[in-house]
C-alpha positions in Angstrom: 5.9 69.5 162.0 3.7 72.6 160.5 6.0 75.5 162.6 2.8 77.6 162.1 0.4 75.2 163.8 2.8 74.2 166.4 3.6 77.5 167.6 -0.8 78.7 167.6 -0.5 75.7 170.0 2.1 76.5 172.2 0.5 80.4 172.1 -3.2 78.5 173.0 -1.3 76.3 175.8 0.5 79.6 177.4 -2.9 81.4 177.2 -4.6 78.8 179.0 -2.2 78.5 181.6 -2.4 82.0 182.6 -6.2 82.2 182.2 -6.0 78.9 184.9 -3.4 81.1 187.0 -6.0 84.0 187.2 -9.3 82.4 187.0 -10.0 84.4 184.0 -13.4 82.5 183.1 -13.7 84.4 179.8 -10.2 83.1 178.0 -11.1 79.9 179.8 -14.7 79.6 178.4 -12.8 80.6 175.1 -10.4 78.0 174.9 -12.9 75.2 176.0 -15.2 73.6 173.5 -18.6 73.6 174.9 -18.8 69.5 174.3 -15.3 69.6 176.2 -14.9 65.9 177.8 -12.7 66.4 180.6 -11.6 63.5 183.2 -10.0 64.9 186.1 -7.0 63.2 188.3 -10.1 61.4 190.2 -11.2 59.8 187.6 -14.7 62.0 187.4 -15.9 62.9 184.3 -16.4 66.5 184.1 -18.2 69.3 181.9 -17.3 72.6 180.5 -19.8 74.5 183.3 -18.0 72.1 186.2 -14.5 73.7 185.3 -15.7 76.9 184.5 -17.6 76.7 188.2 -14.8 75.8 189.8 -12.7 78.9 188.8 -15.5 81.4 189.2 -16.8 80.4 192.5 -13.1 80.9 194.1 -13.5 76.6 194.8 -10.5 76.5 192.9 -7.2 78.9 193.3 -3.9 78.2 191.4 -1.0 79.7 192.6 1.6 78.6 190.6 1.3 76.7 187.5 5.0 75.3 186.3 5.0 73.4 183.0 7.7 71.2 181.3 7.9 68.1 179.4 5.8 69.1 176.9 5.3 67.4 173.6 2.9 68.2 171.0 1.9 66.1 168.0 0.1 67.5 165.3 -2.6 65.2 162.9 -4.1 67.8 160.9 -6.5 70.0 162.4 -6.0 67.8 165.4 -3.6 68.4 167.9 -2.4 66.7 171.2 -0.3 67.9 173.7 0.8 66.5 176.7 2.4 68.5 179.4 3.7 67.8 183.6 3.0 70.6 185.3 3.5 71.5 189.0 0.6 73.3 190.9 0.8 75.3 193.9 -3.2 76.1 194.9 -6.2 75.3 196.7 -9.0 73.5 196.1 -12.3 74.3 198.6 -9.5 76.2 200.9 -7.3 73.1 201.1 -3.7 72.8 200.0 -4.4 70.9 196.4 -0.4 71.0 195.8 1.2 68.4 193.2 2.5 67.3 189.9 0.1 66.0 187.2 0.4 64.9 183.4 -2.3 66.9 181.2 -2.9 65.6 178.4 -5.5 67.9 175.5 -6.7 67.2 172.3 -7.3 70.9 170.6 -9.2 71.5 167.9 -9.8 73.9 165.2 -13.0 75.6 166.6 -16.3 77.0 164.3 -15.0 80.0 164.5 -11.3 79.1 163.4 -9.7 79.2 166.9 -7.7 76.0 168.5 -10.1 75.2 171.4 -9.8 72.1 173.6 -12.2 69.1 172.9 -11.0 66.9 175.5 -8.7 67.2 178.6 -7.3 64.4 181.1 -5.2 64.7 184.5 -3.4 62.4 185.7 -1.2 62.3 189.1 2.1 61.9 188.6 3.3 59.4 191.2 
């Protein structure tokens, strides 16, 4: 596996997890490709403005966001990762508490940045 690649990856992946943990909507809307297709653990198909909503209107609060299991696989300017990760938060001032599978296909952006063309969330049961 390209080292180089691989590690812009786990540096994109670390960035997005804080930007999640503070709501930063400016590293998020980054990191997310405007055609983002995301599918959330509800099975709703979601948009880049949804997520972006979500964190900026306070609907959503994370936290604590605890990764492991991850594994990346790289296919040239492709890249997937899949990661578990345990979330302490809210959602709409509810306890939205759990552990969910994320799995993100990043991509090499118009700019040259890795930004994320599709995301899905599953629960982990």
């Amino acid at each position: 596996m390209n080292q180089t690649v691989e590690t812009q990856i786990i540096n994109a992946e670390e960035r997005l997890r804080l930007a999640m943990l503070a709501s930063d909507v400016s590293v998020l809307d980054e990191l997310l490709a405007p055609e983002i297709i995301i599918i959330s653990h509800l099975g709703e198909l979601l948009q880049k403005q949804d997520d972006l909503a979500a964190h900026e209107s306070g609907l959503f609060k994370i936290n604590e966001l605890t990764p492991s299991e991850q594994k990346i696989q790289l296919h040239g300017e492709v890249a997937i990762v899949s990661v578990r990760m345990q979330i302490l938060g809210s959602y709409n001032g509810n306890p939205a508490n759990g552990d969910f599978r994320f799995t993100r296909v990043w991509a090499i952006s118009p700019s040259g940045n890795w930004h994320i063309i599709a995301a899905h969330i599953g629960m982990v049961a």
